[in-house]
N, C-alpha and C positions, 0 to 999 in steps of 0.2 A: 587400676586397683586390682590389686591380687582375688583370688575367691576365697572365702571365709574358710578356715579351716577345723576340722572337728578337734576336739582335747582328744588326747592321749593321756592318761595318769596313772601311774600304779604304786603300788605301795611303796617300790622300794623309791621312786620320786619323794612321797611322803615322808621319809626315813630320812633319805637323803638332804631334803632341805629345811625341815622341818623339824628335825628332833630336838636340836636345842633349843627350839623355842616354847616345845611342848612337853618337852623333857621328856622323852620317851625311849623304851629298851625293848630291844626283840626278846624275847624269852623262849623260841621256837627256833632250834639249830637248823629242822630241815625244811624252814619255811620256802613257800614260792614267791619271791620280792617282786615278781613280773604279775604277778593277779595286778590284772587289771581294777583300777574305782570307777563305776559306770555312772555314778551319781553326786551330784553336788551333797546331796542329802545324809545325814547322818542319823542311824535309827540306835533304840536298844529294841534288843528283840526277849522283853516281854514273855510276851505272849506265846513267840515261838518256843521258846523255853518251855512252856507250861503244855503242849501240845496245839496252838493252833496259829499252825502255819498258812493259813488258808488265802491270806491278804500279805502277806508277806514280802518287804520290800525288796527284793532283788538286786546285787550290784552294788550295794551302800556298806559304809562300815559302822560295823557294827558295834556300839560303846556298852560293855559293863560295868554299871555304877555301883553304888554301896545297894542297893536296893535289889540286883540280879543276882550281884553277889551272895548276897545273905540267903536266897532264895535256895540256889544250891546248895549253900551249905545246910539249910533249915533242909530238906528231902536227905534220904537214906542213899546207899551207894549205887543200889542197882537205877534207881529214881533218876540221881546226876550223871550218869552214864548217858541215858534214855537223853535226857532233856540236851545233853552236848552233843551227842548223834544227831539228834534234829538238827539242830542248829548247823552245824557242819556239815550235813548232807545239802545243805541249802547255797544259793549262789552267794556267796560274802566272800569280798574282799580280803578282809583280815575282821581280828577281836582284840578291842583293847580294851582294857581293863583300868581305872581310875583312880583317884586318892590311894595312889602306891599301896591298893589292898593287897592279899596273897592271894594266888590266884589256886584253885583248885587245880592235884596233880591232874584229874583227870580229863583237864580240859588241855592242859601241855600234853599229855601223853596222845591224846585221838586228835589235839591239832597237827600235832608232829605226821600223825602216820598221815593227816592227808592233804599236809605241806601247807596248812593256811595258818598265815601269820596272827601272833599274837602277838599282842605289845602291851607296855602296861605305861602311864603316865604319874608323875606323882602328882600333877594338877586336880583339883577337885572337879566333880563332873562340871558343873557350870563353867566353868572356867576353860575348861577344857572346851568345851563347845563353842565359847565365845571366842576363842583364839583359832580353833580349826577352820570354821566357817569362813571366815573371809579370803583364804588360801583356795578354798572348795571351789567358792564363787567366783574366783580371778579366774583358777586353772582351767573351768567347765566354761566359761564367760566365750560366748563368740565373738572371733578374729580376724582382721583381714591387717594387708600391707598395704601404704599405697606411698605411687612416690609424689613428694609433695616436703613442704615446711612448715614450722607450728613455732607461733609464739605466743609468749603472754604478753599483752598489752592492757592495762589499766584492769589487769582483769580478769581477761576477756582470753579463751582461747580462739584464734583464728588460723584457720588452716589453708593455708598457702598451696592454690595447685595452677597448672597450666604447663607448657609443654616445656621442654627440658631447652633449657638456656634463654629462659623471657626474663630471666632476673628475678627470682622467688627467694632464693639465698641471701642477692646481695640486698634485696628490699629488708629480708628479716636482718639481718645483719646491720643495717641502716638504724633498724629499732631499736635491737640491743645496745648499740652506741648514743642511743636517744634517752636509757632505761630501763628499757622496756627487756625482759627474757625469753631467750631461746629455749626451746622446747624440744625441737628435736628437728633434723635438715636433711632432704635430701629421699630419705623412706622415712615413716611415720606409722607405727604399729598403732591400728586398731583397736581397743578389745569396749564390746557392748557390756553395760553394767545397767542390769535392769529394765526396763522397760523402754528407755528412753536417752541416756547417758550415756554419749561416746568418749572413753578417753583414750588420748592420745603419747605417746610416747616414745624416744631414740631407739635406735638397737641400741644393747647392750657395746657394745667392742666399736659403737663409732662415737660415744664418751662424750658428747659436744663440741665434737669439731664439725669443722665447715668446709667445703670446697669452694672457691672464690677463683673464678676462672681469672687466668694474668697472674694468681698470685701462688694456689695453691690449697692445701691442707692449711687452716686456720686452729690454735686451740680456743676458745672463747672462753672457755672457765681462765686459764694462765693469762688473758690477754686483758678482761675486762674483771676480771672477779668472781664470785662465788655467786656473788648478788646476781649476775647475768643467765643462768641457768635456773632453769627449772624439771624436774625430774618427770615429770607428766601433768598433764590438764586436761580438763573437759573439753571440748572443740564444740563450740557454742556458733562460730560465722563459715561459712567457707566462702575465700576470698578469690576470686578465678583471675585469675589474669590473663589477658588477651592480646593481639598484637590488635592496632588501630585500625581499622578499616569504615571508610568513611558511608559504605552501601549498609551498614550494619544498623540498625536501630537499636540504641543500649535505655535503660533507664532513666528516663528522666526529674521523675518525680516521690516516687520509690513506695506508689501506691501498688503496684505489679509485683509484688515480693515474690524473689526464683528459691528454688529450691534444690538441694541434690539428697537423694537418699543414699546412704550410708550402712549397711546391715543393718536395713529395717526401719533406720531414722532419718525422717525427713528435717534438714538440716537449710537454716535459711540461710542464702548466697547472692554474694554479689560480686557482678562482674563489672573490673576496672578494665577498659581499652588502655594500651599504652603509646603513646605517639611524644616526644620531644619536650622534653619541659616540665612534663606534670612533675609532680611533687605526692608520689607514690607514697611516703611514708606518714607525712601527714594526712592524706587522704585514708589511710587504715588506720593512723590513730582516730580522725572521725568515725570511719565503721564502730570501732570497739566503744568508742564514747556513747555515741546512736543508738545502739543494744543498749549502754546502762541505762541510758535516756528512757527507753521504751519498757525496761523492767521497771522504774522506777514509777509508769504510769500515764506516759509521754508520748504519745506516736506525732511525731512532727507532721509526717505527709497528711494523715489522716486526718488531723487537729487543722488543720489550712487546709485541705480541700472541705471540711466543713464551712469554717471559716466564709470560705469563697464563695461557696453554697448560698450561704445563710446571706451575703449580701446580695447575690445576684437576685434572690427574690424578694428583698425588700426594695428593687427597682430602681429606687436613687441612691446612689453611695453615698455621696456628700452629704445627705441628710442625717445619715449616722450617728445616733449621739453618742455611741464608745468614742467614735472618733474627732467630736469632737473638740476636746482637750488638746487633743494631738497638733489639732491644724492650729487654732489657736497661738501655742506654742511654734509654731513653725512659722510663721505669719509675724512674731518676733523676735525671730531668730535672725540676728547680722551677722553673727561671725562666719 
């Protein structure tokens, strides 16, 4: 696993992949598209307009809605001079301006001379925040690589790692022919969303294909359909794979749940030994089953080592009356 990398963003990113979504126009010839965005967060600055800069969020871009707007225009000239000097003496990114208002000259004019981007959207402010934000959050969201394979199974994201050539590829590849979607083969980006949710996803330029040693580059979208891809997922199991080694003590009951942390998230896993025979892919489709199982309210090991509990100390088994239906039944049972 790669080390997590810090965001880089700057406006002209913003510009760049963003505008037609947000519909937005430079209106600043001698802007700097390189100012850096230091923050997921998006302020209007109020207050700073009005003189009090004192708490002032640093590094964020700055939105003027119908309400800042008006504000300027309500003050005399020497007033909105004053109040766009503050502003712009101040560390921001760029200023964008909303519901395709007109923007005062004098805020193009003192942007220009000290090259910080203005834009303007014709989105209403609301609107406009609820489309920016999620772009903010992906870009700032922390990252890592790692090399490994990711499918979806009933579900379920499971992430495929263990050392390079135990068969990760051709197990995922075993699923998607079973159903089940590939995800992403081979590296597996990263990015944290929120507190607790890893998602996972292809590089961009390796599009779903496979490497399949003996055979090659695979495309899986052309081979099996559209249905067999999937473009990112939460990564909810990590699955390890192992070579078999018999000195080894692996799980037997799956009361002992392992873990791997991941940027920050501890991530439950389970490690499969591989030795002759097994039947690898059905055994990960029970992983991904066993999670619904257990979201559903189900912990099987836990539910039977009660279970086993609760007879051991009632001293005689056979006395049982749950069970005894069961024997009953069994006791006429010829076939």
């Amino acid at each position: 696993m790669s080390e997590a990398t810090a965001p880089s963003v700057t406006v002209g990113d913003l510009l760049r992949i963003k505008s037609q979504y947000l519909q937005l126009e430079l209106l600043t010839k001698a802007a700097d598209l390189e100012r850096p965005i230091a923050s997921p967060t998006v302020s209007s600055p109020g207050l700073a307009l009005t003189g009090f800069s004192e708490r002032f969020p640093r590094g964020r871009l700055q939105v003027l809605g119908e309400t800042e707007i008006r504000y300027l225009r309500s003050v005399d000239e020497r007033m909105r001079r004053e109040a766009v000097e503050r502003l712009l003496r101040l560390a921001i990114p760029a200023v964008i301006v909303t519901k395709n208002q007109q923007v005062p000259g004098i805020l193009i004019e003192l942007a220009n001379a000290a090259r910080v981007p203005v834009l303007r959207s014709k989105l209403k402010t609301g609107e406009f925040y609820r489309r920016l934000q999620p772009w903010l959050d992906d870009a700032f969201a922390p990252r890592t690589t790692m090399h490994g394979s990711m499918a979806d199974v009933y579900g379920v994201g499971l992430l495929f790692v263990g050392r390079s050539g135990i068969g990760k590829s051709e197990c995922v590849l075993d699923l998607v022919e079973r159903g089940h979607r590939l995800v992403a083969d081979d590296v597996v980006q990263v990015t944290k969303r929120g507190n607790d949710v890893l998602i996972g996803r292809g590089l961009d330029f390796h599009d779903h294909h496979m490497e399949i040693r003996g055979i090659g580059l695979i495309d899986i979208r052309r081979l099996f359909g559209i249905r067999a891809i999937r473009q990112q997922k939460r990564i909810e199991v990590v699955v390890k794979l192992v070579d078999w080694d018999r000195r080894e003590a692996y799980e037997r009951t799956g009361l002992d749940g392992m873990t791997t942390e991941i940027l920050g998230v501890s991530l439950p896993t389970v490690t499969i030994p591989l030795n002759a025979g097994k039947n690898i892919t059905v055994i990960t489709e029970v992983v991904a089953m066993n999670l619904l199982l257990r979201y559903s309210g189900h912990d099987t090991a836990r539910e039977f080592n009660e279970r086993l509990i609760a007879r051991m100390q009632q001293g005689n088994v056979r006395h049982d009356p749950a069970m005894a239906s069961v024997r009953e039944y069994l006791e006429q049972d010829y076939e």
